[in-house]
C-alpha distance (Angstrom), angle and dihedral (degrees) to the residues before:
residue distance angle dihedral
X1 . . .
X2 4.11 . .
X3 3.42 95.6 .
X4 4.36 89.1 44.8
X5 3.66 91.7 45.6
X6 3.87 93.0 48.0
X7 3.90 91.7 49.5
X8 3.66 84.9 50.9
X9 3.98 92.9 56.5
X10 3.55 86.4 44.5
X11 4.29 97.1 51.4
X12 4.08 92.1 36.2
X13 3.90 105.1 43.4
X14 3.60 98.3 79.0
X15 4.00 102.2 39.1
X16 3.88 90.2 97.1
X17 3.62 81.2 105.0
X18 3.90 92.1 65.4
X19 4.08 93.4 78.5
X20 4.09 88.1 -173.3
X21 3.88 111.1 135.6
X22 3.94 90.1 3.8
X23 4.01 109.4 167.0
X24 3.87 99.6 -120.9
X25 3.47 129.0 -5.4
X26 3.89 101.5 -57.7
X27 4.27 110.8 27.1
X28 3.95 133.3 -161.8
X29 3.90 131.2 -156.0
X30 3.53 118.8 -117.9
X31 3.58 125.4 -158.1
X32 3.78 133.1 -111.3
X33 3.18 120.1 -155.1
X34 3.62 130.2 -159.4
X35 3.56 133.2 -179.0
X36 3.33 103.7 -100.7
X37 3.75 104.9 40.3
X38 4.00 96.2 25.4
X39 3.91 92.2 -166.6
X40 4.08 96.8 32.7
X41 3.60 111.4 121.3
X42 4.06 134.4 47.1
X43 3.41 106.3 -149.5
X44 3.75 125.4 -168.6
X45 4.06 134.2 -147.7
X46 3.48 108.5 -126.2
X47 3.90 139.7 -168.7
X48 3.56 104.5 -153.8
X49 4.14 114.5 -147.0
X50 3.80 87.1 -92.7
X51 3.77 92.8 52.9
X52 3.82 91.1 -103.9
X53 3.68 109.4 144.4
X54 3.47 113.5 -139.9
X55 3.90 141.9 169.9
X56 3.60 108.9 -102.6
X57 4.02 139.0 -171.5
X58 3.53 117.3 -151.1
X59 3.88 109.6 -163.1
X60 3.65 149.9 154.1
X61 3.59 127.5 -122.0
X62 3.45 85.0 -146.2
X63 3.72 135.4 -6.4
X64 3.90 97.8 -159.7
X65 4.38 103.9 109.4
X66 3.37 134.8 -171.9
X67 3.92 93.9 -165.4
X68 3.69 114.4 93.4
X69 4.10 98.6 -147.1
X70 3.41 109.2 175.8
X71 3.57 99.0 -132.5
X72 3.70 109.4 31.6
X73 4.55 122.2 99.9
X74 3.61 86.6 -133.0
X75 4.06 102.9 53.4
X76 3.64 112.2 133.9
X77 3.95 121.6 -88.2
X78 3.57 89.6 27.5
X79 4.08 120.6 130.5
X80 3.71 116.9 -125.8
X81 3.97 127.9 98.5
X82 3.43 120.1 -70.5
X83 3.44 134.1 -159.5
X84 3.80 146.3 -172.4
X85 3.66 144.4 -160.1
X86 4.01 137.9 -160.7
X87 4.09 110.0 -123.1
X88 3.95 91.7 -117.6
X89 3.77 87.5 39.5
X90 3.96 94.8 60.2
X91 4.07 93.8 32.4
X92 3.92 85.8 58.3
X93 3.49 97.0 43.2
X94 3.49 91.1 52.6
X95 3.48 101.1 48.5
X96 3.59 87.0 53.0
X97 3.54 89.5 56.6
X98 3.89 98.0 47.2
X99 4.21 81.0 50.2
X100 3.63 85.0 56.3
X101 4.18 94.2 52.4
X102 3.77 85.5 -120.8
X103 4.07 97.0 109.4
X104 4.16 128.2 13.9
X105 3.40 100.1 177.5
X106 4.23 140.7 25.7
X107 3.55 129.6 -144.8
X108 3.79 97.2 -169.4
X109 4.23 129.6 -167.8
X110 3.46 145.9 137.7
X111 3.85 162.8 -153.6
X112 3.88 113.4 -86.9
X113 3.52 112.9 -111.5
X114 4.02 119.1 170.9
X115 3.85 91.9 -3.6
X116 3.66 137.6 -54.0
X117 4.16 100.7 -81.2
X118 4.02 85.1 56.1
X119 4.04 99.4 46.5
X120 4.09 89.3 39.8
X121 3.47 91.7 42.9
X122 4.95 82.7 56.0
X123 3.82 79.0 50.3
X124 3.42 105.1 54.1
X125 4.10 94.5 40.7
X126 3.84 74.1 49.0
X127 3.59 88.9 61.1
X128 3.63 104.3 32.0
X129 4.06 83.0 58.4
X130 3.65 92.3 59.4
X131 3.46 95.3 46.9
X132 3.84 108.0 34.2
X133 3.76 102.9 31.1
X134 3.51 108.5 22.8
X135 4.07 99.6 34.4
X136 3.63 106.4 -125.7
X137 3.74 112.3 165.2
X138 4.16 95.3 172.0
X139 3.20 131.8 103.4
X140 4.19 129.2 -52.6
X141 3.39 135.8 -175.2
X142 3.70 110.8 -169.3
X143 4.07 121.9 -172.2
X144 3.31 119.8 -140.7
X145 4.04 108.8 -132.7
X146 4.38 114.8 -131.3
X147 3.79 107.0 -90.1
X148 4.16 97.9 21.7
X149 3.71 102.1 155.4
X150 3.73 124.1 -124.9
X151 4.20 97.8 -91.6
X152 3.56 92.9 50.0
X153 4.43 94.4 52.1
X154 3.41 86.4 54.8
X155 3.76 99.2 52.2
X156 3.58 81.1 52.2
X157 3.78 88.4 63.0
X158 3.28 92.6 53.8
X159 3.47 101.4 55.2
X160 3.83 105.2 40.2
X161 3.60 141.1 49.5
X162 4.13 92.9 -139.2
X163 3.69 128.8 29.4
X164 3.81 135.6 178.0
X165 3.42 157.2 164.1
X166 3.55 120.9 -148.2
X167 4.05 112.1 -131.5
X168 3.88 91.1 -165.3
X169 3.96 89.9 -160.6
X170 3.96 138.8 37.2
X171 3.87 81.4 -119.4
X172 3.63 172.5 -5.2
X173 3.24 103.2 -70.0
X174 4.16 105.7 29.9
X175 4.06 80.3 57.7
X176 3.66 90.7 62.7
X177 3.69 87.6 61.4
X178 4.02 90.6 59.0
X179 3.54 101.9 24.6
X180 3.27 120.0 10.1
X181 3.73 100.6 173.9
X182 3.55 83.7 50.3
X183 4.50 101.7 99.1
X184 4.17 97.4 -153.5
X185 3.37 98.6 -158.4
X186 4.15 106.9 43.6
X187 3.91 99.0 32.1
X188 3.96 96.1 32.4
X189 3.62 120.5 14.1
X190 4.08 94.1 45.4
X191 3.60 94.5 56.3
X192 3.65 90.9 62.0
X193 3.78 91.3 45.3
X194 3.86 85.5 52.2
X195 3.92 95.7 59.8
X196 3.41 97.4 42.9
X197 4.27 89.3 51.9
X198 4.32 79.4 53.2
X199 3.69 97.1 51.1
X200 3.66 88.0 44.7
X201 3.53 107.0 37.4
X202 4.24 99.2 30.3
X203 3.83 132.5 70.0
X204 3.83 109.9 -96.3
X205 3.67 93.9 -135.5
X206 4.08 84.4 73.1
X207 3.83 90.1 70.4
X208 3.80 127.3 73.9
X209 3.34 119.9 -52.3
X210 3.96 92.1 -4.8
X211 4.03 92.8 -47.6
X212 3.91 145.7 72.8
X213 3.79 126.5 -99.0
X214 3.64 116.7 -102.4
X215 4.32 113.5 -124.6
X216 3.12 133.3 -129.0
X217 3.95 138.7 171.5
X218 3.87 133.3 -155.4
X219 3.90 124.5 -142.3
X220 4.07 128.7 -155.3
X221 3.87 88.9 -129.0
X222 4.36 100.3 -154.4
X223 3.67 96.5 8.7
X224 3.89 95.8 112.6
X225 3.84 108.6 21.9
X226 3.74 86.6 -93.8
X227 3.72 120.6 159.4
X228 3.62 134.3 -125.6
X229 3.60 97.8 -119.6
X230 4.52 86.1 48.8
X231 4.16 88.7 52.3
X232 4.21 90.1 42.5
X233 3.70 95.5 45.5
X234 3.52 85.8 56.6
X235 4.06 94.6 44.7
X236 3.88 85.8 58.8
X237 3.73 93.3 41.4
X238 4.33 84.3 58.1
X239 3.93 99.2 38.8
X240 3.80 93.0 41.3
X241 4.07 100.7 42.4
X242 3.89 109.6 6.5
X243 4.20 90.6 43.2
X244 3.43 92.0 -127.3
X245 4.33 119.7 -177.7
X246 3.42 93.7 -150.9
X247 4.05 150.6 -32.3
X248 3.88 122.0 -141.0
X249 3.67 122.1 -153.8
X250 4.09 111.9 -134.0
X251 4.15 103.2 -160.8
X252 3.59 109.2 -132.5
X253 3.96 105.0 -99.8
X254 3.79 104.3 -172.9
X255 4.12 112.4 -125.8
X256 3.78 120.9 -149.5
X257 3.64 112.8 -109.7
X258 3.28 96.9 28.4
X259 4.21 131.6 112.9
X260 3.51 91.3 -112.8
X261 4.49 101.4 41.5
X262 3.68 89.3 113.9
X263 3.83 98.8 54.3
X264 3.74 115.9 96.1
X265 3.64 125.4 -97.3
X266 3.80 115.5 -112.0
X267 3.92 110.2 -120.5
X268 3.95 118.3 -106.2
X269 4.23 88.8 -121.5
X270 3.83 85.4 68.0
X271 3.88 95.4 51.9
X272 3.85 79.8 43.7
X273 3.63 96.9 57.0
X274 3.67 95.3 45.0
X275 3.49 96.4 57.9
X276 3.94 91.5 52.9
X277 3.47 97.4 51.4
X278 4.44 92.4 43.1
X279 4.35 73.4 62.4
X280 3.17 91.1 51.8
X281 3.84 93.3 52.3
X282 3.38 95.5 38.7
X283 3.89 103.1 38.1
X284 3.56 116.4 12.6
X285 4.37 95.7 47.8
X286 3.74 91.3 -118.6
X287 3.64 105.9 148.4
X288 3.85 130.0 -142.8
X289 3.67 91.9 -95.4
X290 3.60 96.7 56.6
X291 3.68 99.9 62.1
X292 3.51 118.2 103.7
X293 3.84 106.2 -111.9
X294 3.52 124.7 167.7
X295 4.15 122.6 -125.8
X296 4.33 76.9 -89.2
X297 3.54 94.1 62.8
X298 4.26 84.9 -106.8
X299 3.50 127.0 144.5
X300 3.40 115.6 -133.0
X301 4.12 123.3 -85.1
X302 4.05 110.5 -161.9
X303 3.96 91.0 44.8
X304 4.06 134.5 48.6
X305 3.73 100.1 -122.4
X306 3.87 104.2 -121.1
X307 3.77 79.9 66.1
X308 3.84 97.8 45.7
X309 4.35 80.6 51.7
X310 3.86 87.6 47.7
X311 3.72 89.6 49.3
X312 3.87 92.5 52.0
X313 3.46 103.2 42.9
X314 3.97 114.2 20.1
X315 3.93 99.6 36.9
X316 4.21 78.0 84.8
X317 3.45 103.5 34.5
X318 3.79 114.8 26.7
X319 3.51 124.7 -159.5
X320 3.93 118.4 -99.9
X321 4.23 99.8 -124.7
X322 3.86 91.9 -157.6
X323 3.64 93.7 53.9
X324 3.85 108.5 30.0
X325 3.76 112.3 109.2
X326 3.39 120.8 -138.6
X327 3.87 100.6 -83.9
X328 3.57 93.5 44.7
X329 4.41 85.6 52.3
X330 3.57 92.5 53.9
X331 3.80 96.6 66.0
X332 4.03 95.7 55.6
X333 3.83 107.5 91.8
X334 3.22 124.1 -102.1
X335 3.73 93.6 27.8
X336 3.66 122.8 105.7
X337 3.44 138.2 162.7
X338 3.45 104.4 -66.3
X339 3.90 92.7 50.0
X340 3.21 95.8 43.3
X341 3.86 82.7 61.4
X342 3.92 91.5 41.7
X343 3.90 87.4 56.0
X344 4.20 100.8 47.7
X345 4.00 82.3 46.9
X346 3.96 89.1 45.2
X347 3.86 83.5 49.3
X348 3.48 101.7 60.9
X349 4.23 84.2 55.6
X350 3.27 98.4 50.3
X351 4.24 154.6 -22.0
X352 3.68 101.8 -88.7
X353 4.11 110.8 -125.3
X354 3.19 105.0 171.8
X355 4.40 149.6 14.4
X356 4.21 88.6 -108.2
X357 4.14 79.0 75.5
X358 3.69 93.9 45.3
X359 3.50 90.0 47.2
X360 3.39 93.7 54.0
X361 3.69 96.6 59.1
X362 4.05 94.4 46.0
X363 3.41 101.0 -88.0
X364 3.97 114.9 145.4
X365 3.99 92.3 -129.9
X366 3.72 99.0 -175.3
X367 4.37 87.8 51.3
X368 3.78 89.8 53.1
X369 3.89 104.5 31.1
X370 3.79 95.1 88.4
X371 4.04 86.4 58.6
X372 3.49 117.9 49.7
X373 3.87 138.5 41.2
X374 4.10 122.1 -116.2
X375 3.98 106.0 -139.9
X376 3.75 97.4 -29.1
X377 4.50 87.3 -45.3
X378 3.71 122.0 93.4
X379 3.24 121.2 -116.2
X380 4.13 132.3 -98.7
X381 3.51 122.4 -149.3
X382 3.72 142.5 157.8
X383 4.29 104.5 -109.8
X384 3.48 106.1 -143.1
X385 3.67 126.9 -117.5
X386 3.84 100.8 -126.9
């Protein structure tokens, strides 16, 4: 159990920069500790899909690689520790674990070693362990190794509630400058393509627990000089064709011994902003043309962009908030889904005069005040001095 929980430490300490499931928009590991190994196991907060929070191990199954990625801790030929694990060794530590309370859920990859059919095919008997032998019904995210072919992506689906295969760039040629032996479109773009033909094409009650997976994708946001606008045009390419849930942004973090250790690390506001304006894409019906780029492609750094938007297009013609439907709510700042419900119910109540109602219901009056109209009258409000 040493020697397991040590090889766990080992595979799970540097996932951090797998942002699937973070709580929030930017996530730390915590450790936890057991007795025997009192700094063993990295840990992650997760929100779950559902918005259940769980506790959730992100490991490899091995962290040996024969890819040379320019970015990644585990490229090949680089010196640190390695270690590996056995699929029934890992799935039977980790149920252990979860019987424990330590872990409730596994988002499980791994270093390529002799291609990806072989090292997907030690993931899925991974998976097919935990949930035909040993009875685990929680949650799994399963990654779907570069050049998996189309049998083994949907085995995947049918084994875990999230899959995904992490595109690393918004294309071609900005992957070539993190991985060049890395082909975007054959080894990382099809298998996306392939689980969104499944989920459209196959019965649902094929997938886990009676449906498909949901997708997602991760990005190296900074890595390769790529712009905002390159990695966003891409996001609504993957939400809008591919039915993507969601893609995270991983800043670039430069890794000693590695081609790229000198290069400097992208700041966490732009990993920030990216996120907010992928929900704006994906949630709020903003399209790719709305956002607030700069002549660099560059979102921008001082001011979330649903704001910058606001600032641009409402400042001279505010939004009527007894008339705005819901869509139209959404885009005021300050106002998200929740208040835009609070204000259609308020609605039906009463005509809404003045921010003391909207205040009332949760609305952050002073944020939204310079953007919408209060029965046909803009409104006045104190700005605040912070």
């Amino acid at each position: 159990m040493d020697d397991e929980l040590f090889r766990l430490k080992v595979l799970s300490e540097q996932m951090s920069f797998e942002p699937a499931e973070d709580h929030g928009l930017v996530g730390l590991p915590y450790l936890d500790k057991t007795e025997n190994c009192p700094d063993a196991i990295f840990v992650h907060p997760a929100v779950l899909p559902n918005g259940q929070k769980i506790k959730l191990l992100k490991t490899l199954l091995s962290s040996a690689c024969e890819r040379d990625c320019f970015y990644c801790p585990f490229r090949a030929g680089r010196d640190f520790r390695r270690a590996t694990f056995q699929p029934e060794e890992l799935a039977r530590l980790f149920v252990r674990l979860t019987q424990k309370g330590i872990t409730e859920g596994v988002f499980l990859s791994s270093g390529v070693i002799g291609g990806g059919v072989r090292t997907q095919d030690k993931l899925l008997d991974a998976a097919d362990i935990l949930r035909r032998k040993l009875g685990f019904h929680g949650y799994i995210h399963l990654k779907v190794m570069p050049g998996s072919d189309h049998s083994q992506v949907e085995r995947a689906m049918q084994l875990a509630d999230r899959v995904s295969v992490n595109l690393e760039a918004p294309n071609s040629q900005r992957l070539a400058q993190l991985a060049p032996h890395k082909q975007y479109i054959d080894e990382l773009l099809q298998p996306l393509r392939w689980m969104e033909e499944i989920r459209r094409t196959q019965p649902p009650n094929r997938g886990w627990n009676g449906h498909w997976p949901s997708s997602v994708t991760q990005f190296v946001a900074g890595g390769a000089g790529e712009s905002d606008l390159e990695l966003l045009s891409c996001t609504q390419y993957l939400f809008s064709k591919l039915g993507l849930k969601r893609t995270y942004y991983s800043r670039f973090n430069p890794i000693p011994d590695t081609p790229l250790e000198n290069q400097v690390p992208t700041p966490p506001i732009r990993e920030h902003r990216l996120y907010q304006a992928s929900f704006l894409l994906r949630d709020y019906g903003f399209e790719l043309e709305e956002l607030p780029f700069d002549t660099n492609g560059l979102l921008p750094v001082l001011q979330d962009p649903k704001l910058a938007w606001a600032q641009n297009n409402l400042s001279g013609q505010p939004i009527e908030i007894n008339i705005a439907d819901r869509q139209m709510l959404l885009r005021i700042p300050g106002i998200g889904f929740k208040g835009a419900e609070a204000i259609l119910q308020l609605r039906r109540q009463m005509r809404i005069r003045d921010l003391t109602a909207l205040r009332k219901i949760g609305i952050p009056a002073a944020k939204a005040a310079p953007f919408l109209l209060l029965d046909g009258q803009r409104a006045t409000f104190q700005p605040s001095l912070f």
